[in-house]
C-alpha positions as CSV (number, residue, x, y, z in Angstrom):
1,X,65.4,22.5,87.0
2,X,64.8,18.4,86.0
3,X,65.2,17.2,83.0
4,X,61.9,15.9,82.4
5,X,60.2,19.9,83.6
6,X,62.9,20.8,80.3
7,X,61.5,18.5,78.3
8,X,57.6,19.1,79.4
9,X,58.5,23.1,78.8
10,X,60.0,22.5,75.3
11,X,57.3,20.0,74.5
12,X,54.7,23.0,75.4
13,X,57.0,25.7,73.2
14,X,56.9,23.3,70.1
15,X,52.8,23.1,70.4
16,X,53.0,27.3,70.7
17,X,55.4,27.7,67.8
18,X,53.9,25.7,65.6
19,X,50.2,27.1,66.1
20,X,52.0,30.7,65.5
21,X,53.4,29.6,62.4
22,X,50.8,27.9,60.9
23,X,48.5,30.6,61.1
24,X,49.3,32.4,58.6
25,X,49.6,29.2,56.7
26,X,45.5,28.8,56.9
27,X,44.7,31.9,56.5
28,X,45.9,31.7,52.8
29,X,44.3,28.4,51.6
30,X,42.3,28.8,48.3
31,X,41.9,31.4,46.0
32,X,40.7,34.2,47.7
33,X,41.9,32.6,51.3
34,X,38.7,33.2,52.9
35,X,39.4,37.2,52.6
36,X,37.6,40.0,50.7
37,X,39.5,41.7,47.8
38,X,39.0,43.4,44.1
39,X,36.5,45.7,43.5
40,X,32.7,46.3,42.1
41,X,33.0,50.1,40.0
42,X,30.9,52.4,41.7
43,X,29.8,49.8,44.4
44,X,33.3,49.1,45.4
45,X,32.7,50.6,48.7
46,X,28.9,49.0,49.5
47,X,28.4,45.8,50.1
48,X,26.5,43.4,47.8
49,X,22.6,42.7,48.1
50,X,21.6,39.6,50.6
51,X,19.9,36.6,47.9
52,X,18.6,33.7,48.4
53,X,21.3,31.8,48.5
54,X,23.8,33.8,51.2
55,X,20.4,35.9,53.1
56,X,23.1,37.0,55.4
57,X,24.5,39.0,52.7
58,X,28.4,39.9,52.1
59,X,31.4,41.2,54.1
60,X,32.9,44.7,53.0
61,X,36.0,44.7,50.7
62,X,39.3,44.6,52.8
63,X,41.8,45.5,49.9
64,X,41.1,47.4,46.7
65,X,42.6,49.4,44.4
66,X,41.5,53.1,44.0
67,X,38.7,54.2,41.7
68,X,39.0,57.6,39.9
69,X,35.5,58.3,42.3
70,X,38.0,57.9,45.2
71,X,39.9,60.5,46.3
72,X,43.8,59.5,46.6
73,X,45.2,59.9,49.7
74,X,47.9,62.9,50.1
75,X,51.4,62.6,49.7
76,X,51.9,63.1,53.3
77,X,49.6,60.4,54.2
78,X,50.9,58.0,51.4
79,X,54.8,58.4,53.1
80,X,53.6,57.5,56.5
81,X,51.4,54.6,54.7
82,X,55.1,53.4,53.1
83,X,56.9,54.1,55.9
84,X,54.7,51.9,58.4
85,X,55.8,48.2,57.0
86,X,59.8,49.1,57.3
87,X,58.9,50.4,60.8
88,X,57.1,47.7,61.9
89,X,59.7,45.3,60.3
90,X,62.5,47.2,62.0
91,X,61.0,47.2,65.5
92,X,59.8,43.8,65.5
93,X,63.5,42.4,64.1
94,X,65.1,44.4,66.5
95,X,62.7,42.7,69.1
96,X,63.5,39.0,67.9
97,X,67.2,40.1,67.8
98,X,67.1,41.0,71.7
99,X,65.4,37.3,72.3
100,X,67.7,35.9,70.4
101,X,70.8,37.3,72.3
102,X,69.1,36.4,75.4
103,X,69.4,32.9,74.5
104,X,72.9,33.2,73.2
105,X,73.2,34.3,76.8
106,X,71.6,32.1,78.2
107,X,73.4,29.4,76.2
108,X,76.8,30.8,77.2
109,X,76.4,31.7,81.1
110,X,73.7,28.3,81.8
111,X,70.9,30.6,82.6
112,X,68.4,31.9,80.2
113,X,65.2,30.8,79.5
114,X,65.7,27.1,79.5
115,X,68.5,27.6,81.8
116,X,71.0,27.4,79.1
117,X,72.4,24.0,77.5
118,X,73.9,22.2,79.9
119,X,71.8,19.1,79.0
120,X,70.2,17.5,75.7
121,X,67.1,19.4,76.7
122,X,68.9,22.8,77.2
123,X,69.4,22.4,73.7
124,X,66.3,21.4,72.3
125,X,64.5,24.0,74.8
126,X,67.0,27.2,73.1
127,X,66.1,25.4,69.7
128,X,62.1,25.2,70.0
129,X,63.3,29.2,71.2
130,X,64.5,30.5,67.8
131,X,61.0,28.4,65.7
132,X,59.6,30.7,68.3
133,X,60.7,34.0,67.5
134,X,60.5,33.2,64.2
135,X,57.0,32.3,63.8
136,X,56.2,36.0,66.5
137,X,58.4,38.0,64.0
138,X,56.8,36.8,60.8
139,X,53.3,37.2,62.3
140,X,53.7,40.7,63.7
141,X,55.2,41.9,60.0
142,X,52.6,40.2,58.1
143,X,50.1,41.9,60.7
144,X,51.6,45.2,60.5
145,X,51.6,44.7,56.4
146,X,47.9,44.0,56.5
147,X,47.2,46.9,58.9
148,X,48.8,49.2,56.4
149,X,46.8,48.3,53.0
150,X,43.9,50.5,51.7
151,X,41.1,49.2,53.5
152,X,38.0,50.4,51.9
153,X,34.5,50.5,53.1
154,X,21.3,20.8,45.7
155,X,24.5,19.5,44.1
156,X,25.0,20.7,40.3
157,X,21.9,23.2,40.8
158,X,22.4,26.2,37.9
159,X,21.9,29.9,39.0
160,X,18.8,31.2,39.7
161,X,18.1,33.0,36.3
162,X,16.2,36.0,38.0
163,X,17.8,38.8,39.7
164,X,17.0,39.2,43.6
165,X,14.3,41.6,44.9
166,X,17.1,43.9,46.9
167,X,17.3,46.9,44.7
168,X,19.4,47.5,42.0
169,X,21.6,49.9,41.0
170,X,20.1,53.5,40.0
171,X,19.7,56.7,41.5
172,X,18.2,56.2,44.2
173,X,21.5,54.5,45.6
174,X,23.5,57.5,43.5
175,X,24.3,59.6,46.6
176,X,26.4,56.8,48.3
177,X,28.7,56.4,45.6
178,X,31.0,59.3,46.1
179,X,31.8,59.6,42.2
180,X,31.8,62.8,40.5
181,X,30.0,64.6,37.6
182,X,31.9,63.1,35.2
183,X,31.3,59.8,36.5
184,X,29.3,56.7,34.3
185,X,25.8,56.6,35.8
186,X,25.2,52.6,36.8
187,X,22.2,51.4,34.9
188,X,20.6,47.7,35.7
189,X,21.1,45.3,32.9
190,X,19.4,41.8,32.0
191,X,21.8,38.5,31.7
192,X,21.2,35.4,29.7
193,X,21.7,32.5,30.9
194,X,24.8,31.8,28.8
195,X,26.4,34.7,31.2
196,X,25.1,32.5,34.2
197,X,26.7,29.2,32.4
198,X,29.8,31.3,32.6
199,X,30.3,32.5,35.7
200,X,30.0,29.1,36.8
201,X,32.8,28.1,34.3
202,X,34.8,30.6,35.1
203,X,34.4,29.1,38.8
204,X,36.1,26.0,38.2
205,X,38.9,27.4,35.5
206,X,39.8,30.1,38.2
207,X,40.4,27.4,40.9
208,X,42.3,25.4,38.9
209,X,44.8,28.1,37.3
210,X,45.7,29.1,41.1
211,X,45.8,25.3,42.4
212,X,48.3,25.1,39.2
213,X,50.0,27.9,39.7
214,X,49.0,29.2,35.9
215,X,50.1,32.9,36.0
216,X,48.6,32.9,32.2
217,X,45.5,31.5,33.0
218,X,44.8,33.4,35.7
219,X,45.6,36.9,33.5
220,X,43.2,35.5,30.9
221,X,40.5,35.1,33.7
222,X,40.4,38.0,36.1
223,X,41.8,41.8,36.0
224,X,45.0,43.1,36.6
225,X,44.0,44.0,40.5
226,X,43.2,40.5,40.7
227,X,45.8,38.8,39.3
228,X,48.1,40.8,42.0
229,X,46.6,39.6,44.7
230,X,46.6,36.1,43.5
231,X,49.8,36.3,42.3
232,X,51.5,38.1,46.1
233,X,49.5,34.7,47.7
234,X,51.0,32.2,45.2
235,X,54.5,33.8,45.7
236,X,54.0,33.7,49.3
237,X,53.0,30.4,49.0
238,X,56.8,29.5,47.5
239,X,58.7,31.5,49.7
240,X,57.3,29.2,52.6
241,X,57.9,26.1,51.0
242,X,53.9,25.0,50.3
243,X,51.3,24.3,47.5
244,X,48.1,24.7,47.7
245,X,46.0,22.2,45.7
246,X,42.3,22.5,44.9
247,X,40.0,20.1,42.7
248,X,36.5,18.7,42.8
249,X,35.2,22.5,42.7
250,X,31.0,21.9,41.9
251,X,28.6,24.6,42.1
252,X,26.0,23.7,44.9
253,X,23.6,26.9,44.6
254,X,24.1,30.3,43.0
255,X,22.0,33.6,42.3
256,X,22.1,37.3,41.4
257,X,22.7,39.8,43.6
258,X,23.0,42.8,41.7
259,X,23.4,43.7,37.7
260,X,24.6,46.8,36.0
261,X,26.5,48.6,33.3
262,X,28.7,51.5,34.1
263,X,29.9,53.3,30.9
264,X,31.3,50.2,28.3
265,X,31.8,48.0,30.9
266,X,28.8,45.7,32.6
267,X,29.4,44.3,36.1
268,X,27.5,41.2,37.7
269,X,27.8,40.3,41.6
270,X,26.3,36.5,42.3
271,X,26.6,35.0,45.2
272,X,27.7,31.0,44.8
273,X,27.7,28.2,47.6
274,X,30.3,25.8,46.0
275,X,32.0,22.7,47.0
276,X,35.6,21.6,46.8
277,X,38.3,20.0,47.9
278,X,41.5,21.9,49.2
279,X,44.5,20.9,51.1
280,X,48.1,22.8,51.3
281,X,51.2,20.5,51.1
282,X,54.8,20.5,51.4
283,X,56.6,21.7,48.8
284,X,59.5,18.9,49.3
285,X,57.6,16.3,51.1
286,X,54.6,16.1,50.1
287,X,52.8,16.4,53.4
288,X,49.4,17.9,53.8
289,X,50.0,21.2,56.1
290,X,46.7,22.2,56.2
291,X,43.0,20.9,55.1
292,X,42.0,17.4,54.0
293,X,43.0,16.0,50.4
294,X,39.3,13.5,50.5
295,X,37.0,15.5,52.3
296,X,35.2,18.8,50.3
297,X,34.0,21.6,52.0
298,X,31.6,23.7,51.8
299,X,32.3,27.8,50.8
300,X,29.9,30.4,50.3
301,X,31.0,34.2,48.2
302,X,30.1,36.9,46.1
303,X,31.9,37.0,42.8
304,X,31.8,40.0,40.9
305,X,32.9,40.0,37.4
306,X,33.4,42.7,34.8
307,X,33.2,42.7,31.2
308,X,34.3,45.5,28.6
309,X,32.1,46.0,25.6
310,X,34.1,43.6,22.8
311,X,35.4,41.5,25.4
312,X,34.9,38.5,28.0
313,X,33.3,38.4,31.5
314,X,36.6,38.7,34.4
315,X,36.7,38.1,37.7
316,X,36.7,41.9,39.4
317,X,36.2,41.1,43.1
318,X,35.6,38.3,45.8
319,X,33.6,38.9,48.7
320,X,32.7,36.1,51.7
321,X,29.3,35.9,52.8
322,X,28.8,36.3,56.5
């Protein structure tokens, strides 16, 4: 094999590797990371209402925490759930291992993949091999993580004051809930527009805690189930060696989607098209990884927040519109 067919292989390996690692990289940029989390009381399992301003309506939530109206899993079934992650992890380190001797090897003998490193390009080739295996192994765990969480069923314009026309939450919707007899019957509620004011606050707060990393602003701001999922991103964030930075967060168009009051606590799902800007950067450097630090774009969810009689409105749930 020539030294420039070495060099045109590695070159092709580095493009690979890189793609594989960054990823997971993307995947994570802004709060929420274009994924569906939290959780809406009774409605946690139904997606939001269709409005004006998202007609396609809302995904599903992908992770949320269990309701008392859901049944827990058994203990059988929560084992295998813990055991699944350490499996996966296992199987897929035991996997990079084997690559990894093969390019010892390959290294040692002069065969391998890259034939081994009997030139300058052997040993870029076997190094471009271990970014490799690195960036398949961290993949395949995070996938295997994912797969085994719960998954459950004009610029400056204000919100549209007026609730949508898709119905709202009464008993005509009851039998979908799953709750039982003890559970708070949901009963539609009227906002003001100081709610609406903010929910568009709380918008721009909420980015900016998580672009600042502000574990105490974020707590203030959004429940518990929240915060953990905010939190697991941000320290993921750190362990790979990025920030990621949002600003210039503007409210393009917002409006109802559904209203309610289960018990003490009132719930409100709107659906917001927002601008911002957002860009993920080197921790040491200073580099942009991924995104643009100038250009905004363009975002459209359903934000569901909570709030208990006595207290503040809280962000309970984020849903993307499709």
């Amino acid at each position: 094999m020539t030294l420039i067919s070495l060099a045109r292989r590695g070159r092709a390996v580095a493009l690979l590797a890189g793609a594989l690692i960054l990823v997971p990289l993307v995947a994570e940029a802004r709060p929420g990371g274009g994924r569906s989390f939290g959780s809406r009381g009774s409605f946690t399992r139904t997606a939001p209402p269709p409005t004006n301003t998202t007609p396609g309506g809302a995904q599903t939530f992908q992770r949320s925490a269990p309701s008392p109206s859901m049944a827990a899993p058994s203990a059988g079934a929560a084992m295998a759930q813990a055991a699944r992650p350490s499996l996966a992890r296992n199987m897929m380190m035991g996997i990079g291992a084997g690559l990894l001797g093969a390019g010892l090897f390959g290294m040692l003998s002069g065969s391998g993949f890259f034939g081994g490193l009997a030139s300058f390009a052997g040993l870029l080739g076997f190094m471009l091999q271990l970014a490799l295996i690195a960036g398949i192994v961290m993949l395949a765990i995070r996938f295997f993580r994912r797969r085994s969480e719960p998954q459950l069923a004009g610029a400056g314009a204000p919100f549209a004051r007026q609730g949508h026309d898709a119905p709202q939450p009464g008993a005509a919707r009851m039998g979908g809930f799953g709750g039982g007899a003890a559970a708070a019957q949901p009963q539609p509620i009227e906002l003001s527009g100081a709610d609406f004011d903010t929910f568009e606050r709380l918008l721009g707060e909420i980015n900016a805690a998580y672009s600042n990393e502000d574990e105490a602003g974020l707590r203030q701001r959004v429940t518990p189930e929240m915060f953990g999922y905010f939190d697991e991103d941000l320290g993921e964030n750190a362990r790979r060696g990025v920030a990621d930075r949002v600003s210039d967060v503007k409210l393009l168009q917002g409006d109802l989607s559904q209203a309610w009051r289960e018990g003490d606590t009132d719930y409100a799902t709107v659906a917001m098209r927002f601008s911002l800007i957002n860009a993920l950067y080197d921790r040491k450097s200073g580099r942009i990884v991924d995104g643009n630090a100038t250009e905004p774009q363009e975002v459209s969810e359903y934000w569901t927040f909570l709030r208990r009689r006595g207290g503040g409105w809280m962000l309970s749930g984020i849903q993307q519109a499709t």
